[in-house]
RORO-314400 format. One record per residue (C-alpha): x, y, z; residue in one letter; residue number from 1. Coordinates in nm, 4 decimals, decimal comma. Example, Ala and Ser with C-alpha at 12.3 -4.5 7.8 and 13.67 -1.06 7.14 Angstrom:
BEGIN
- 1,2300|-0,4500|0,7800|a|1
- 1,3670|-0,1060|0,7140|s|2
***
This chain:
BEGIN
- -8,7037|-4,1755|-4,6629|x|1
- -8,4169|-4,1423|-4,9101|x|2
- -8,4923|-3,7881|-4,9390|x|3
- -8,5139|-3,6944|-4,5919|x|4
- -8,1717|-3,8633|-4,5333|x|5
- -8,0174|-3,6672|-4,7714|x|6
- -8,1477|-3,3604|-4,6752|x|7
- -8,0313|-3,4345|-4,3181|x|8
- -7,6549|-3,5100|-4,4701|x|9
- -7,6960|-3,1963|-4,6963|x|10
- -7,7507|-2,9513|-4,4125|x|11
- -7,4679|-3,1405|-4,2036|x|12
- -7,2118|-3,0981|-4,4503|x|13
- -7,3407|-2,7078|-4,4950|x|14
- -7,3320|-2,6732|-4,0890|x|15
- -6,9842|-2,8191|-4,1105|x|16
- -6,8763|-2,6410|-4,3987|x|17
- -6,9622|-2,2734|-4,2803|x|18
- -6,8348|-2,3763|-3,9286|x|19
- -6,4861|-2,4455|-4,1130|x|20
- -6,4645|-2,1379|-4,2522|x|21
- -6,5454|-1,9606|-3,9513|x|22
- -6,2469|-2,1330|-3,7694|x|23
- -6,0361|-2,0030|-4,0496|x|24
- -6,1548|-1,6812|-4,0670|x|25
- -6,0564|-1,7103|-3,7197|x|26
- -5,7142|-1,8264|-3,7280|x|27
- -5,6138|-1,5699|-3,9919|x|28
- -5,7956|-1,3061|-3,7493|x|29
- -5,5232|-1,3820|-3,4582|x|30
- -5,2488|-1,4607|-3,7185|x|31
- -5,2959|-1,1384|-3,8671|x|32
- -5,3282|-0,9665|-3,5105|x|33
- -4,9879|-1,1268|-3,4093|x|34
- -4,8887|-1,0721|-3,7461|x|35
- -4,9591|-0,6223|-3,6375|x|36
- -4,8065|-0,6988|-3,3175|x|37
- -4,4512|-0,8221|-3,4147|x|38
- -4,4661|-0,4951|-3,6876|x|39
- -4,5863|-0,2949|-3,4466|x|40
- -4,2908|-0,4332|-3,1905|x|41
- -4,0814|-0,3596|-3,4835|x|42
- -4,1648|-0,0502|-3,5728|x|43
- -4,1061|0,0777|-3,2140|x|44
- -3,7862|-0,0307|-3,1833|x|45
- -3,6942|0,1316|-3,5142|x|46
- -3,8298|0,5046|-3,4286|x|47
- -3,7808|0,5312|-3,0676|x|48
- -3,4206|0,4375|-3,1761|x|49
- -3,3819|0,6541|-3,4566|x|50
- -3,5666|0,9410|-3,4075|x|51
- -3,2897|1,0498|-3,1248|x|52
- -3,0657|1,0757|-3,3758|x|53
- -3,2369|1,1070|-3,7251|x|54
- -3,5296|1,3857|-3,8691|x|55
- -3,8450|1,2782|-3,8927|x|56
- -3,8512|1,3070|-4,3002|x|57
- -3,4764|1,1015|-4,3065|x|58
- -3,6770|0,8523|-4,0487|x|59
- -3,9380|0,7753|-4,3357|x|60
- -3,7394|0,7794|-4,6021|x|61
- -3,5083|0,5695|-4,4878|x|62
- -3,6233|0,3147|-4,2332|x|63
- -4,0077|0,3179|-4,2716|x|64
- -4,0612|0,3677|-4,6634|x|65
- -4,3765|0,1537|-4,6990|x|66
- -4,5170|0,1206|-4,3696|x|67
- -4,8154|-0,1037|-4,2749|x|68
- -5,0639|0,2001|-4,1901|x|69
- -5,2526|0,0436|-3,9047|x|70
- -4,9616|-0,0236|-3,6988|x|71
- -4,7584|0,2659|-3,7717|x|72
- -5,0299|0,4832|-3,6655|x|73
- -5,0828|0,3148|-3,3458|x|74
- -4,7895|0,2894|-3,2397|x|75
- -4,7315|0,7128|-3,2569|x|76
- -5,0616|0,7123|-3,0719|x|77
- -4,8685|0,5162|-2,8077|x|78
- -4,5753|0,7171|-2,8014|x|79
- -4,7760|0,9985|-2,7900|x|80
- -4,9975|0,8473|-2,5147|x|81
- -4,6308|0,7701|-2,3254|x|82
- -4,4853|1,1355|-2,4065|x|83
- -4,1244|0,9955|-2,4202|x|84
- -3,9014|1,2807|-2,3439|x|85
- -3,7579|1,5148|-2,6158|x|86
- -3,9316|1,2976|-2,8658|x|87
- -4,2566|1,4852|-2,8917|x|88
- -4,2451|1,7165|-3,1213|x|89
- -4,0748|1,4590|-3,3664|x|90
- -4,3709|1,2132|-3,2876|x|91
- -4,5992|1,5177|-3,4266|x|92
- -4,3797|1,5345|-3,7228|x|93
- -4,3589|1,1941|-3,8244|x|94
- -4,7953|1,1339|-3,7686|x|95
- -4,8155|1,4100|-3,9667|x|96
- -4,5648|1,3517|-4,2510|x|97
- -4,7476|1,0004|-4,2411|x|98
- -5,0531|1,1079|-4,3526|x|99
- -5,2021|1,0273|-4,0753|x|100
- -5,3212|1,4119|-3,9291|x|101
- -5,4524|1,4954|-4,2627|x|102
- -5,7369|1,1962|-4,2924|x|103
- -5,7800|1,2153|-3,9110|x|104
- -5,9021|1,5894|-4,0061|x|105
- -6,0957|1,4948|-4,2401|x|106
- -6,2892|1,2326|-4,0270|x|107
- -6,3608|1,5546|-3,8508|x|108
- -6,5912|1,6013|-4,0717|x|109
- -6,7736|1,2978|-4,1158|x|110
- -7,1112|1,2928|-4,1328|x|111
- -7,0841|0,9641|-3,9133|x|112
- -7,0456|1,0680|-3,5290|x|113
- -6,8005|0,7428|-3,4170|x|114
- -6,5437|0,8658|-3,6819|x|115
- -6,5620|1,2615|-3,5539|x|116
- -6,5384|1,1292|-3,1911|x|117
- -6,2566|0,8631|-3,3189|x|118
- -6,0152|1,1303|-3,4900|x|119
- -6,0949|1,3439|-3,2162|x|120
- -5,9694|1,1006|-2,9562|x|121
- -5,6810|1,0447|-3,1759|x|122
- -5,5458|1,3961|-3,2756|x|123
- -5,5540|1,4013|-2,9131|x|124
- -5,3765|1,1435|-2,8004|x|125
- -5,0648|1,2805|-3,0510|x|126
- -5,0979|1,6080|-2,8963|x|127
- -5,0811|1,8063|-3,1996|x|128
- -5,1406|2,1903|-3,1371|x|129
- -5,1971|2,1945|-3,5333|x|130
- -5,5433|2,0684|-3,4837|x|131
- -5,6914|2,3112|-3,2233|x|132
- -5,9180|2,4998|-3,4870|x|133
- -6,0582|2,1890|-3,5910|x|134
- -6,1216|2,0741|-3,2447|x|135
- -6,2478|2,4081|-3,1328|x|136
- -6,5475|2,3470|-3,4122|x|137
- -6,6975|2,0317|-3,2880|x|138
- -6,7649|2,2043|-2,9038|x|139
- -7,0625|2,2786|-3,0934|x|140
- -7,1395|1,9397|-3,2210|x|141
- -7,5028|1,7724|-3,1482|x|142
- -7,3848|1,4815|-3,0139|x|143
- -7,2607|1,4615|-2,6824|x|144
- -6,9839|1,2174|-2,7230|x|145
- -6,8223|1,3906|-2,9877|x|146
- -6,7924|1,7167|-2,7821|x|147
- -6,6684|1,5037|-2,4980|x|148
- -6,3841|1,3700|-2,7574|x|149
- -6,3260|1,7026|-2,8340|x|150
- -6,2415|1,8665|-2,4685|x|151
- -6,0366|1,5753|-2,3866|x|152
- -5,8140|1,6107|-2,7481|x|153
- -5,7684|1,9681|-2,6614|x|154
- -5,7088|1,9096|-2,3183|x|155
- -5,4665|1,6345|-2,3978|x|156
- -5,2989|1,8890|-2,6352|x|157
- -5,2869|2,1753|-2,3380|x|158
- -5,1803|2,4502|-2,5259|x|159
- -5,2724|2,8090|-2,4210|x|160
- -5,4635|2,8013|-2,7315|x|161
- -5,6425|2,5013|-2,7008|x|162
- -5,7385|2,5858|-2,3187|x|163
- -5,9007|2,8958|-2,4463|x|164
- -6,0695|2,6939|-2,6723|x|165
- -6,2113|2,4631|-2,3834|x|166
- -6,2871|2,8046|-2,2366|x|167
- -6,4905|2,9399|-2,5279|x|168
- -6,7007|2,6486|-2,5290|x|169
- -6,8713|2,7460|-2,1750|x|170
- -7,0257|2,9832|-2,2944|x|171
- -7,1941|2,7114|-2,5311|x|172
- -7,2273|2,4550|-2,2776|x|173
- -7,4417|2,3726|-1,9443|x|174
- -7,3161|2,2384|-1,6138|x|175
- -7,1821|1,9023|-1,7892|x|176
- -6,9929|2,1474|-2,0037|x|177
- -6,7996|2,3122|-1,7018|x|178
- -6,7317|1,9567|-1,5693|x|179
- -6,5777|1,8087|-1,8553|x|180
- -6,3479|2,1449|-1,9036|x|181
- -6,2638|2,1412|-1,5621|x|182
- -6,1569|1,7832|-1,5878|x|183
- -5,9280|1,8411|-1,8959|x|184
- -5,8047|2,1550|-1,7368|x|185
- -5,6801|1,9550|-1,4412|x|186
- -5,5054|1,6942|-1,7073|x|187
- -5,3592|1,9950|-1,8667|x|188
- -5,1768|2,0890|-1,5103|x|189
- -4,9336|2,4178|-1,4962|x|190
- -5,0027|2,5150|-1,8896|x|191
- -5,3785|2,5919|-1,7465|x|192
- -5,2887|2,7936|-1,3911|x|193
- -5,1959|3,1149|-1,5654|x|194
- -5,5220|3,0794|-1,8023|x|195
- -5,7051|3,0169|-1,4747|x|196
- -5,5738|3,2999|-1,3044|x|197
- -5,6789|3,5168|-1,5659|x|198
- -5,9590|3,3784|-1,6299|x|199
- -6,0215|3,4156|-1,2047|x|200
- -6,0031|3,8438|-1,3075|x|201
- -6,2405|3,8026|-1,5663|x|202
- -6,5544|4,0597|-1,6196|x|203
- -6,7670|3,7654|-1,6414|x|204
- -6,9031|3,6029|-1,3361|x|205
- -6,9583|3,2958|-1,4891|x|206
- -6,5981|3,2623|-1,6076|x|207
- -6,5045|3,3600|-1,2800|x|208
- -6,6892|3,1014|-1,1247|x|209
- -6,5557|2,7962|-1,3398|x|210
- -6,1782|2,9560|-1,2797|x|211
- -6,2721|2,9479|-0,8969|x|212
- -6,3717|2,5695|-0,9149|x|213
- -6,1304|2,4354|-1,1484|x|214
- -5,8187|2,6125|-0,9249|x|215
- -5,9120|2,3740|-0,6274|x|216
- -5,8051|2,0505|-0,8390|x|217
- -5,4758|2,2270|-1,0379|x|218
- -5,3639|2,5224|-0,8014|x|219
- -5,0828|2,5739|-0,5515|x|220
- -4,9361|2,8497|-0,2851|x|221
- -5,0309|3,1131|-0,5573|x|222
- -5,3576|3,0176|-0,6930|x|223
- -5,4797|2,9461|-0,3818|x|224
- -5,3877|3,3342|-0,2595|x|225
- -5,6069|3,4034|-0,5748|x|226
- -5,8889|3,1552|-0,4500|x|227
- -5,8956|3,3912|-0,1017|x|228
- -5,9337|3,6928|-0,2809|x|229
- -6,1984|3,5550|-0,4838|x|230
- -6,3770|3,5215|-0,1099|x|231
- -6,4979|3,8354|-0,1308|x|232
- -6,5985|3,8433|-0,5176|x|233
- -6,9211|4,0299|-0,5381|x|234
- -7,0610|3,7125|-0,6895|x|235
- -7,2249|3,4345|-0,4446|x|236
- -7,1251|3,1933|-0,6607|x|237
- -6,7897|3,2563|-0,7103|x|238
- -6,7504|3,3307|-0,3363|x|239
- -6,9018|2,9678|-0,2565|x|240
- -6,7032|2,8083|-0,5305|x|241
- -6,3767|2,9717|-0,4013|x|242
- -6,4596|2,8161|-0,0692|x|243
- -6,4944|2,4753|-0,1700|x|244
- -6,1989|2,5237|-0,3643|x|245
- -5,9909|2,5731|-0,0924|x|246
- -6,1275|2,3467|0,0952|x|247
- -6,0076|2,0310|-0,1386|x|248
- -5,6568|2,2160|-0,1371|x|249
- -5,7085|2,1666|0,2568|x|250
- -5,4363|2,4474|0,3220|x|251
- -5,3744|2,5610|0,6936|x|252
- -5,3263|2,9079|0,5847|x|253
- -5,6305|2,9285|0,4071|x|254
- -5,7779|2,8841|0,7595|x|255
- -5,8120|3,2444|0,8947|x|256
- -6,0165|3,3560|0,5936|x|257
- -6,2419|3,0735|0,5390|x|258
- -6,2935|3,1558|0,8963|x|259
- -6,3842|3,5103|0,8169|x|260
- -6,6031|3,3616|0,5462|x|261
- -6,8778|3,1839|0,7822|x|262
- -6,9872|3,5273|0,8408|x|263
- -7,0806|3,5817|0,4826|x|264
- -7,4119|3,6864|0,4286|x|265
- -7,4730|3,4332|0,1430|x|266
- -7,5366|3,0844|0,3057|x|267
- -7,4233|2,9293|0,0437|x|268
- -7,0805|3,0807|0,0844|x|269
- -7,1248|2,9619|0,4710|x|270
- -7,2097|2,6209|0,4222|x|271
- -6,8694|2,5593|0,1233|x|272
- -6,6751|2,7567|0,4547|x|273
- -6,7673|2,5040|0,7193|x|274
- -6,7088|2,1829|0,5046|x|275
- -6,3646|2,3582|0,4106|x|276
- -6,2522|2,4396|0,7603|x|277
- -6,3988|2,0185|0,8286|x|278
- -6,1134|1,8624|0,5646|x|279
- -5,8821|2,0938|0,7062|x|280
- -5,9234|1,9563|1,0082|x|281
- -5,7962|2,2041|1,2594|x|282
- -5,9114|2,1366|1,6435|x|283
- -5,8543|2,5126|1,6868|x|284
- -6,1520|2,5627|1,4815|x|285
- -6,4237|2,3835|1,6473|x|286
- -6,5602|2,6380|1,8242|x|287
- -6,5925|2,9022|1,4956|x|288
- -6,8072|2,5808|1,3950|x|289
- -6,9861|2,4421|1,6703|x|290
- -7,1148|2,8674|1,6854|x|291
- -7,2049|2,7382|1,2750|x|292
- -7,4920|2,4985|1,3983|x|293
- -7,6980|2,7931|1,5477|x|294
- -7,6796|2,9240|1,1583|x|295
- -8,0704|3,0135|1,0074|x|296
- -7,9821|2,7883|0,7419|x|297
- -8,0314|2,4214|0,7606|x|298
- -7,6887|2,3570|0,4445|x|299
- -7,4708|2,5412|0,7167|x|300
- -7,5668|2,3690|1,0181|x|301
- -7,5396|2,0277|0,8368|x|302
- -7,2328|2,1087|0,6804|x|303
- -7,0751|2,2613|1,0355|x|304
- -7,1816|1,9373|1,1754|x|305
- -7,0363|1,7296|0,9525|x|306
- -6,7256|1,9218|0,9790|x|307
- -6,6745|1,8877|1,3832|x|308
- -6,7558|1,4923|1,3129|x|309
- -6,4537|1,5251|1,0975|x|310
- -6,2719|1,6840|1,3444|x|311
- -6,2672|1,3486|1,5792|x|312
- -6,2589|1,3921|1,9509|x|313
- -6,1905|1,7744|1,9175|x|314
- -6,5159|1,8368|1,7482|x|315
- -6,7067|1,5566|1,9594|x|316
- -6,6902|1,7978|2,2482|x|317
- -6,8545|2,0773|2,1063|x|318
- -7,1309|1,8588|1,9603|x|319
- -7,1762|1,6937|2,3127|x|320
- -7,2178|2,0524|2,4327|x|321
- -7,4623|2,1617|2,1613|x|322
- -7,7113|1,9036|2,2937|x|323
- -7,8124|2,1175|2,5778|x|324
- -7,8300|2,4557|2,3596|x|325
- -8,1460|2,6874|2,3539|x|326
- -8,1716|2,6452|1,9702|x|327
- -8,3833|2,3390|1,9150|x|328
- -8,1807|2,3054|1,5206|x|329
- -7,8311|2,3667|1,6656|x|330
- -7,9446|2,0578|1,9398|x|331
- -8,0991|1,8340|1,6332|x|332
- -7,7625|1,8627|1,4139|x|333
- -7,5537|1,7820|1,7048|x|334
- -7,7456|1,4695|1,7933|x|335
- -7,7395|1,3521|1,4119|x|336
- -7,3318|1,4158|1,3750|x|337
- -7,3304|1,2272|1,6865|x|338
- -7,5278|0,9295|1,5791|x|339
- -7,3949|0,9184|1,2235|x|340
- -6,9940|0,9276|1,3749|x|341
- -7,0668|0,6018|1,5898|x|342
- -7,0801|0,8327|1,8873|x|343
- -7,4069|0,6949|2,0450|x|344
- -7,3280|0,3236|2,0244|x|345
- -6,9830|0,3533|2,1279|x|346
- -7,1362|0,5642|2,4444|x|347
- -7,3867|0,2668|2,5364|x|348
- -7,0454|-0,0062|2,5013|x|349
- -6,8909|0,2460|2,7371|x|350
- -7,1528|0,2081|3,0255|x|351
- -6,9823|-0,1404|3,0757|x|352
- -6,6814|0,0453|3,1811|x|353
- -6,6016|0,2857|3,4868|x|354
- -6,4336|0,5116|3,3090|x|355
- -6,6484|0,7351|3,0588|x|356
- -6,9659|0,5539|3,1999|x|357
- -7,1002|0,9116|3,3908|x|358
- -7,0568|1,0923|3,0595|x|359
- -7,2428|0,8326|2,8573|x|360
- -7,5124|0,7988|3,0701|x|361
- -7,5401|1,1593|3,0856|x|362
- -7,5273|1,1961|2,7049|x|363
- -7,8214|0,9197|2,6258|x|364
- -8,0279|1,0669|2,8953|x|365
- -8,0040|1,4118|2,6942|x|366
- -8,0622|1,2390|2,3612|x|367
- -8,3730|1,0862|2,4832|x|368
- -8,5117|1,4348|2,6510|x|369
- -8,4595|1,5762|2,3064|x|370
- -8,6523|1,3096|2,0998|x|371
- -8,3428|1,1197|1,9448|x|372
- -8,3926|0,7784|2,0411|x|373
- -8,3802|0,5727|1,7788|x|374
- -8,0025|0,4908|1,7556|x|375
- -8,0180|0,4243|2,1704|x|376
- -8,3124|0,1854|2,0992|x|377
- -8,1869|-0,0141|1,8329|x|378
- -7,8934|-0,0625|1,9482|x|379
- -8,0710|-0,1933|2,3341|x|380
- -8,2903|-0,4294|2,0580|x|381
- -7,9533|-0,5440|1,8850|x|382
- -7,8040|-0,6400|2,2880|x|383
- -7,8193|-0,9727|2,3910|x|384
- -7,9695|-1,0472|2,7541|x|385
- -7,7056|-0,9345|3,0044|x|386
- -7,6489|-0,6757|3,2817|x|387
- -7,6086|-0,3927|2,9763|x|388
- -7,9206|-0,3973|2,8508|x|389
- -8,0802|-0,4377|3,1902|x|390
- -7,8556|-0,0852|3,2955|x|391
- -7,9371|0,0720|2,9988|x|392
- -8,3388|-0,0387|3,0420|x|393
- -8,3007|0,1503|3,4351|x|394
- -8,1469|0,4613|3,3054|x|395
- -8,3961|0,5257|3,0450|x|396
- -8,6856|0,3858|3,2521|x|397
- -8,8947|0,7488|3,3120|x|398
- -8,7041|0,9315|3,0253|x|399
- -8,8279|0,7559|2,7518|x|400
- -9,2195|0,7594|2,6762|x|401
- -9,3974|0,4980|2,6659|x|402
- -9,4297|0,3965|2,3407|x|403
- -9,0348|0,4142|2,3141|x|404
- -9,0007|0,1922|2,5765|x|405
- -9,1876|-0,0587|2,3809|x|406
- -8,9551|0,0027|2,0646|x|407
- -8,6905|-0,2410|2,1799|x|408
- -8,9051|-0,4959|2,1989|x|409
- -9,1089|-0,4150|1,8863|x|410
- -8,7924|-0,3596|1,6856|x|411
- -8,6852|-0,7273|1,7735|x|412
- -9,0011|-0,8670|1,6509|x|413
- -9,0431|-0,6635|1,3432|x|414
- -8,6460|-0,6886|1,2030|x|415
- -8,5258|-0,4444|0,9485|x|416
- -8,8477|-0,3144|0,8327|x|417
- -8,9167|-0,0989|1,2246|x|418
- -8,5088|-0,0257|1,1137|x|419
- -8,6189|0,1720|0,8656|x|420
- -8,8881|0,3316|1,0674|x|421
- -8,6638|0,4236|1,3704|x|422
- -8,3988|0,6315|1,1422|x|423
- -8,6679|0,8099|0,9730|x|424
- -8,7812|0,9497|1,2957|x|425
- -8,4184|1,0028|1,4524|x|426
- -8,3932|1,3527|1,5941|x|427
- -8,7016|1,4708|1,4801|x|428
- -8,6162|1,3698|1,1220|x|429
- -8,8772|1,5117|1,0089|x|430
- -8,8818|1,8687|1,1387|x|431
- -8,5120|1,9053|1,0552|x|432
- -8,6080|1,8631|0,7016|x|433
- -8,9208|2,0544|0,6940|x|434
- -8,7258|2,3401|0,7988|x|435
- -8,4096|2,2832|0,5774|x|436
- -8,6283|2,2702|0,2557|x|437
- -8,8283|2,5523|0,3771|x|438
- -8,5055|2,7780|0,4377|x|439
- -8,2712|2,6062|0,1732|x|440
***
């Protein structure tokens, strides 16, 4: 009994005793932290006050002979992160003359792939051109987040040099690679438009392609004149990616030739036109797009649909119109943009009212005849009992066939799941896709 007690008080005081020291290993934790803090509050009073008058070598010498490490170092990765004006190059300096570039290049090195990615991230963050070479080398690394530190150091740095670096590592790289360039490119901002632009006249299509998708997130009045020459590039892909280039720019003036473009005979090129001219959002183009929906390719008509929906009441008029078309595909886009702008439902509210009622009615009863129902009968399921859903029961009694007459009622029994059901089978859901995978 003796025994067990003791035991019992021997492994208390143990318990207690390591729980001690992990409170103080705590407390010095946080009172060294605040400890870096006040140095580091310190030390960026001292240099952002002396280097406007003082060299970076009388700066060390003088005011920061025996620095704490850690927080000198992070605080020139701040000021480099800030960029404080006509202080950078002395930031530069002063990481460098602090030792601090040389081990970061080393950890370049390291066989360990957090410490590449780490003094990647940093050299970065100071912005030192110096380090480009090194950078350039890990594009080629095996790990993926160490080549992702690398394009955003060398983007961060945004030096002609280190932009053709990004550049050279396409070549290297897959899709993911182009992404990640074409992000830092856009952080890099005017030091990358002139690369662009020559990289836009390049003899390789690929490189001409990239330049023609990076330009729509960096480029102004002159790179997007370069983006509608690119238009008619003798590559499909640079032609496409010139269009959707200038369609996030969303310039009027680009109008007239991404115009001209949805006659290209790529549909791919077609497709990136329509969605442009749709975020331009010109009224004045609606009928160039609503002609789009008749397009052999399902991407076009989908993408011309989606771009008169963007268009508001403007293109709402040409999709109305498209319902009664000869082509059964220019009818079925129509009816979708319709349904997926709100169109439909906001048509059946409107039968409650004298004014728009004729054209609503007159709309639904052309939906039904061309098999889209299943917006019009959810939404009569979703109605309460009232003199609306009796009207809209009477103008659809003899359209709709029978078993769609019995979907109201079955979609109130059934709940979400007939939900599901009903927007497969909207607009002949499943032809439009048959024939878009079978053309696409």
């Amino acid at each position: 009994m003796g025994i067990a007690i003791f035991t019992i008080l021997l492994v208390l005081v143990v318990f207690l005793a390591l729980f001690a020291l992990y409170l103080l290993a705590r407390i010095l934790k946080i009172y060294a932290r605040a400890r870096r803090l006040d140095t580091m509050r310190g030390y960026e009073t001292i240099l952002y006050a002396a280097l406007q008058k003082l060299t970076p070598e009388k700066t060390m010498e003088t005011l920061i002979p025996d620095p704490d490490r850690k927080a000198l170092e992070e605080v020139l990765l701040r000021m480099g992160d800030e960029g404080p004006e006509g202080l950078k190059e002395k930031v530069i300096a002063l990481y460098g003359l602090a030792g601090f570039r040389d081990m970061r290049t080393r950890h370049l090195h390291s066989r360990r792939k957090s410490r590449r990615s780490d003094a990647a991230r940093r050299l970065g963050r100071i912005g030192d051109p110096g380090c480009v070479a090194d950078l350039k080398d890990l594009l080629a690394d095996a790990h993926k987040e160490v080549r992702e530190a690398a394009l955003f150091a060398l983007g961060r740095i945004g030096t002609r040099e280190a932009l053709e670096a990004m550049l050279d590592g396409l070549d290297a790289g897959g899709r993911w690679c182009e992404e990640k360039v074409a992000e830092a490119v856009e952080e890099a901002g005017d030091e990358s438009r002139a690369v662009l632009g020559e990289l836009l006249r390049s003899g390789d299509p690929r490189h001409r392609a990239f330049a023609a998708e990076a330009l729509g997130g960096v480029g102004g009045e002159e790179e997007a004149a370069w983006l509608e020459k690119a238009l008619g590039d003798e590559q499909v892909d640079v032609r496409a990616r010139a269009a959707a280039s200038l369609g996030k720019m969303a310039r009027a003036a680009s109008r007239p030739v991404l115009a001209a473009a949805l006659g290209d005979p790529a549909w791919e090129v077609r497709a990136q036109a329509a969605k442009a001219l749709g975020r331009i959002g010109a009224g004045e183009d609606a009928p160039l797009l609503a002609r789009a929906l008749r397009d052999p390719e399902w991407w076009v008509r989908s993408n011309a649909a989606g771009a008169l929906r963007e268009l508001g009441e403007k293109g709402e008029v040409f999709l109305v119109e498209t319902l009664w078309s000869e082509d059964r595909f220019a009818r079925e886009a129509a009816a979708q943009a319709l349904e997926e702008s709100g169109a439909v439902e906001r048509m059946v509210r409107e039968l409650e009212e004298e004014e728009g009622a004729e054209r609503g009615e007159r709309v639904i009863r052309r939906l039904v005849e061309i098999g889209c129902a299943a917006t019009i009968t959810q939404v009569v399921s979703e109605l309460g009992p009232g003199r609306l859903k009796d009207r809209l029961r009477d103008l659809l009694e003899g359209t709709l066939p029978p078993e769609l007459r019995r979907a109201p009622e079955d979609h109130a029994r059934s709940g979400a799941g007939e939900d599901e059901k009903a927007d497969e089978g909207a607009c002949g859901g499943g032809t439009v896709a048959g024939e878009g995978e079978e053309r696409g």
